[in-house]
N, C-alpha and C positions, 0 to 999 in steps of 0.2 A: 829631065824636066823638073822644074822648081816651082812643085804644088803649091809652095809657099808664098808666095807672090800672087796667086787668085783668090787669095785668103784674105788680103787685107781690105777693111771695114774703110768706114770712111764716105762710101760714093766714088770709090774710082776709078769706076766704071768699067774693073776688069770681067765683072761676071754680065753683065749687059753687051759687049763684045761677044761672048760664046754661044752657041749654038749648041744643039741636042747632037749633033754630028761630032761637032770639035770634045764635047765631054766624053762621049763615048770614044773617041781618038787616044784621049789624055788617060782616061783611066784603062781601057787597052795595055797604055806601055808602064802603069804602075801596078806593084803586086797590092797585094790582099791590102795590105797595114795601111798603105799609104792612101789608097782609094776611100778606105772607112776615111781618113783622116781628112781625106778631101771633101769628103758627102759631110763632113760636121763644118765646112768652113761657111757655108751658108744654106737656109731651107731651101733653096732654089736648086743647089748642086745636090742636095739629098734628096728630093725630088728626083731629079734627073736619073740618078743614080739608079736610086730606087724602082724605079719604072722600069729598069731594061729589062726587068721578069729573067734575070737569073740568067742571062745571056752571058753575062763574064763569068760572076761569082756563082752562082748557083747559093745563093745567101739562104741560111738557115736548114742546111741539109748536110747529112753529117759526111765529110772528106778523111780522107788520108794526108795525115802530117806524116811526111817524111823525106828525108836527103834527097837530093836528087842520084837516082844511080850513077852518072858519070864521077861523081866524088866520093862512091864506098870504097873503103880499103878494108886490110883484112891485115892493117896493122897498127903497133901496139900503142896509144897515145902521143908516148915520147920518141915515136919514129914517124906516126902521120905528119911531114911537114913538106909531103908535096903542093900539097894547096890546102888554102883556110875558108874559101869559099862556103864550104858546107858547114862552118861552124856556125853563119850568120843567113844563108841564101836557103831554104826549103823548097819544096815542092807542097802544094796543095790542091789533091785529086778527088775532085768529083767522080763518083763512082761511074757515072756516063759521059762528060763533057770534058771537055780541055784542061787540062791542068794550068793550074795557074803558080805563080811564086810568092811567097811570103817569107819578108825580112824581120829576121830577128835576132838583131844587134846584141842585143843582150845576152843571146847563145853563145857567144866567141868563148871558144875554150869550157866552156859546161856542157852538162847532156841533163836531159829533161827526164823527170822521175815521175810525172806523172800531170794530170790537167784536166779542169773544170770549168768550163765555160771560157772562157779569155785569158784563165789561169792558169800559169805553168808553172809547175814543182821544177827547181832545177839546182844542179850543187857541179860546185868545181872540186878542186882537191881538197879544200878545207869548209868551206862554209854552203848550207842550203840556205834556200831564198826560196820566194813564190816573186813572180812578176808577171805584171799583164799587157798581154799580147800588144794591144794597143797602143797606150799609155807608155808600156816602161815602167811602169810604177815597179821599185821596189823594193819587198818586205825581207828583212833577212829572220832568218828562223834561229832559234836557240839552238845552242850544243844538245846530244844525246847524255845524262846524267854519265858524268864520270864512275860514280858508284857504283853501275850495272855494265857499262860497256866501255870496253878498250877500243877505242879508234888509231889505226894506224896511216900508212901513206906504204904499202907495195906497190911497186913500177908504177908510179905516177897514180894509183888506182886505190880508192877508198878502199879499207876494211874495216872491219868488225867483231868482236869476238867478247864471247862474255867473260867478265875476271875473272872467271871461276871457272872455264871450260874451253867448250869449241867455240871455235870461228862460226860464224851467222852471216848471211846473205842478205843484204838489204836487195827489197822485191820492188816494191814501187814506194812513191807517199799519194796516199789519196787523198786525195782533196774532198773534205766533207761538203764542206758551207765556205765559200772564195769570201775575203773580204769588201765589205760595202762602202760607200762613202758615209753614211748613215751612221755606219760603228766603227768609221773613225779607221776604217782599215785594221781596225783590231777584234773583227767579231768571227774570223776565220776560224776552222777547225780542221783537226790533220791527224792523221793513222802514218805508223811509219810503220809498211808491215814488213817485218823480218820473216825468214822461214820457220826459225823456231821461238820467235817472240813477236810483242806487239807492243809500238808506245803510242799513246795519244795526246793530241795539244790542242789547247784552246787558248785563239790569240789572247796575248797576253801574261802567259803562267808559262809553266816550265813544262817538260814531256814528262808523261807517267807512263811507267810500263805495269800491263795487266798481266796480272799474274794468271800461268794455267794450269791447271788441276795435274797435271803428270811431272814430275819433278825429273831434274836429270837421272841418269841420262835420255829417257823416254821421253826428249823432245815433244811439241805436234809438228806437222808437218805445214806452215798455213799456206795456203797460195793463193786468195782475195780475203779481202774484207771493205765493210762500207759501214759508214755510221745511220741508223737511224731511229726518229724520233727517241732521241738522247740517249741511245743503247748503240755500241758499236758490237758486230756482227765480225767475226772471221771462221771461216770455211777449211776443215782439216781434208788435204791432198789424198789424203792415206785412205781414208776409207769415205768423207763426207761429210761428216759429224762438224755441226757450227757450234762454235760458242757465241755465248755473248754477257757483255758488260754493262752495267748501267753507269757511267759515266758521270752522273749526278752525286755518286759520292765522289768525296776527296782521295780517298782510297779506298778501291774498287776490291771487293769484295772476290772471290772464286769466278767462276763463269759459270751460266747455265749452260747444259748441253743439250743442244736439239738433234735426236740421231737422222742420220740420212735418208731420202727419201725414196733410194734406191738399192739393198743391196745383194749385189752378185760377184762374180771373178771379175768383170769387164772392169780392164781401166780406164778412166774417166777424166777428162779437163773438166774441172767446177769451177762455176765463175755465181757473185751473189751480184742482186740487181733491186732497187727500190719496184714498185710497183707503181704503175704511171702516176695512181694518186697520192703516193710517197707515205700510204698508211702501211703497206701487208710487204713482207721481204717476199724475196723472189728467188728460188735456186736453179739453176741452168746449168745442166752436165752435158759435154755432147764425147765419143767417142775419142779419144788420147789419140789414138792413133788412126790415119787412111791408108789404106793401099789397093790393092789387086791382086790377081792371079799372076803368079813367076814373077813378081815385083814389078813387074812395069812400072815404065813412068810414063804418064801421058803426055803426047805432047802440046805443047805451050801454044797457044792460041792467040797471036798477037791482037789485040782491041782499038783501031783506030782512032776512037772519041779519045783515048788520054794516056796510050800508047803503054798500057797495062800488058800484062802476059797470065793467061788466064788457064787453067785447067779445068778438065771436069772429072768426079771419079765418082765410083758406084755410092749410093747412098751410106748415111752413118748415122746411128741414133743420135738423135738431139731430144731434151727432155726439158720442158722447163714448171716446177712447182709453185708455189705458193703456200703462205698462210699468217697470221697475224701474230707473233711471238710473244706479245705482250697480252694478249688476252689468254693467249693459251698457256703462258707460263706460270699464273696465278693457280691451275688446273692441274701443271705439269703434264698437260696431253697434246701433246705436240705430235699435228697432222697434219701433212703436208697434203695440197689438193695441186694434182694435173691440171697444167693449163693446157688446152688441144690449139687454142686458137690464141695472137695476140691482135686480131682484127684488122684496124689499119695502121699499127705501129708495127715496127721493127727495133730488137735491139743491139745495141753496136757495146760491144765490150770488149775491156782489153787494161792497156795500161792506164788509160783513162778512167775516167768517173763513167761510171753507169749511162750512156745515151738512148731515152725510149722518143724515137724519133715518129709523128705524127706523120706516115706516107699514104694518104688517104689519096691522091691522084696519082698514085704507085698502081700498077697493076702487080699481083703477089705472084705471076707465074708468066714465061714469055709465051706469048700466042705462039711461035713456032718450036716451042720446045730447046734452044737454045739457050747458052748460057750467059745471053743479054738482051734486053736491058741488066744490068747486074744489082741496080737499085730496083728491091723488091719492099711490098709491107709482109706481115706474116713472118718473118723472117728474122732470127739469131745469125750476126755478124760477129765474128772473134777475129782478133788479131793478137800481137806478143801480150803475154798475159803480164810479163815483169821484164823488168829491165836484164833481167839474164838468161831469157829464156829461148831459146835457141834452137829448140825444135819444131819438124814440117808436121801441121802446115801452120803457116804462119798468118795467113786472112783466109777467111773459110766462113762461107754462106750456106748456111742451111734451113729449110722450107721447114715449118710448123707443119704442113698440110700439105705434102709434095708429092707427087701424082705416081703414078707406078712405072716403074720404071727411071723416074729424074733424078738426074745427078745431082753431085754437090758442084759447088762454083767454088773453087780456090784461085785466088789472086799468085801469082807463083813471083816470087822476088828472087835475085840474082845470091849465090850462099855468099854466108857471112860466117867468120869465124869469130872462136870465144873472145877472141881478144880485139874486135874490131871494132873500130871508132866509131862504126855507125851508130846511127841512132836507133831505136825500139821505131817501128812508123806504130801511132795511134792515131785512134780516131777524135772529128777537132768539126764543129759547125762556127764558120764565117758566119758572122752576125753583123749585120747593118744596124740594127738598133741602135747600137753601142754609142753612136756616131750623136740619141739623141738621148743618150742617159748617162755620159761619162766625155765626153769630149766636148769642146765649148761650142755648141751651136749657136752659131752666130747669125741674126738678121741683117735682112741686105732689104 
């Protein structure tokens, strides 16, 4: 089908020909990209579009980016050349409803580091870029200072390693603030979190790496960080302990430390999160690991709505804090307060930017006690935390307020090995908007 051709302006009388029947037909057999692209060719189809109340897309509810299974392999870059399919064709899964496909041409041969709103972090063997989902637009990003990091090229596969020492793992790049038309596409901002360093860019200048309090060889350990109100924020694996920077100097000073809000033997995944009014950070720990008695594995419970594979295992602490870092740094008394409830929001973390998604016509627990509907409010969503991370589980829903006895809901994926072409799957909300604040909406 060649959307292109009901596009064009003029009067000629292709959108007057269509019916509410035949758009819904036409956007049916197009994925994600192409349907926004359709709904900006005039107010009439974005209209139409827009009214199907979520029947295709499920617009503005946060999905799973990720391959399609039939094209994971579990081998090394420079040997995946049974098919190219997956570098440009995804998958995009509503956590209830049909999965749908979205093309992104601009994936061929890269793998995505991370993403904010329509914005995707992504790098091939040599160079990172941001581009946007939609559009295409895009930005190429600066080299990592030569002076601080040796970049090399093993088995087709980026490295990293400080001149002065070990190898470093690049974790994800988060995406602070996506670039706007407004600033010119240069008002972005970016963390490029290593495990044992951190650089940060603001479109236009070069990466600075902040420096941290423990010198070699006593690493920290980071595994998230996010930027806000002009401070960036990373979270030490090891024991909890955030630092943070204020990014308003040129050269960033030591870091504050804020100690953990929790501590005991239990290992923990820590993930940091804005707080919906983007004032107070947010820390969220849930248990490293699930299992059971004798190890079992439970088994896989196929989900017809989008042809998921679902498990359920006995509960696991989820915790998530708060507190205002900046008012409390002036005091140096840094107090983390329990959040018991996150109301009618849910948060969805991962490789992505922080998503506090608004499920206020969400019910937070299934009336029969099952593990669907799976789109809950109340509710902490985790998926791969960094592009190298490789450990079960890998999507895992947990209840703020979850009844006695309720399980937890893991999404269970097909295994993947260290060296595998797949992708990280993160979480990604289809936006219709887009269609009427970045693409040429055209009158008819």
């Amino acid at each position: 089908m060649d959307y292109s051709r009901l596009c064009r302006g003029g009067g000629d009388g292709h959108l007057e020909a269509l019916t509410g029947d035949n758009i819904d037909l036409i956007a049916a057999h197009l994925d994600v990209t192409y349907t926004v692209r359709l709904a900006a060719c005039s107010r009439e189809l974005y209209d139409m579009i827009s009214k199907d109340e979520g029947k295709m897309h499920h617009w503005d509810e946060p999905c799973l980016l990720m391959p399609p299974p039939a094209y994971w392999f579990d081998e090394h870059w420079d040997l995946a050349t049974a098919s190219r399919l997956h570098d440009t064709v995804y998958d995009l899964v509503p956590l209830d409803h049909p999965r749908r496909s979205v093309a992104l041409p601009f994936m061929h041969d890269r793998k995505w580091l991370g993403a904010n709103g329509d914005w995707i972090a992504a790098a091939d063997h040599h160079e990172w870029c941001l581009v946007n989902v939609y559009t295409e637009r895009h930005i190429p990003l600066p080299s990592l200072p030569d002076s601080k990091i040796h970049h090399s090229i093993v088995s087709y596969r980026p490295a990293y390693s400080f001149n002065w020492g070990p190898a470093i793992y690049l974790l994800k790049i988060v995406i602070c603030q996506v670039p706007t038309k407004g600033g010119r596409y240069a008002d972005y901002k970016l963390i490029a979190l290593f495990d044992k360093t951190i650089f940060y860019l603001e479109g236009g200048g070069d990466w600075r790496m902040l420096e941290a309090l423990t010198p070699a060889p006593d690493y920290p350990n980071y595994c998230d960080a996010i930027e806000l109100r002009g401070h960036v924020f990373a979270v030490d694996e090891t024991d909890g302990s955030t630092y943070f920077w204020d990014t308003a100097n040129e050269n960033p000073m030591l870091p504050f430390v804020i100690p953990p809000p929790v501590v005991d033997d239990q290992q923990y995944a820590w993930f940091l999160a804005p707080s919906a009014d983007g004032k107070r950070l947010m820390i969220i720990l849930t248990v490293n690991k699930i299992g059971i008695a004798n190890a079992e594995v439970p088994p896989d419970i196929p989900y017809a709505a989008n042809g998921l594979q679902l498990r359920q295992y006995p509960p696991v602490a989820t915790y998530v804090f708060e507190l205002d870092p900046l008012s409390t740094a002036r005091a140096g008394d840094f107090l983390w307060r329990q959040v018991n409830s996150l109301s009618d929001h849910s948060l969805f973390l991962g490789l992505n930017y922080p998503i506090i998604a608004n499920l206020k016509k969400r019910e937070s627990k299934a009336p029969d006690g099952t593990l669907v509907p799976f789109m809950r409010k109340n509710c902490v969503y985790t998926t791969y935390r960094n592009i190298r991370y490789n450990q079960y589980p890998k999507i895992l829903r947990c209840n703020l307020q979850p009844d006695e006895g309720e399980t937890v809901g893991v999404i269970s994926l097909p295994k993947d090995g260290w060296d595998s072409v797949r992708q990280a799957a993160m979480w990604f909300k289809p936006a219709l908007n887009i269609a009427r604040s970045v693409l040429p909406l055209k009158k008819q």
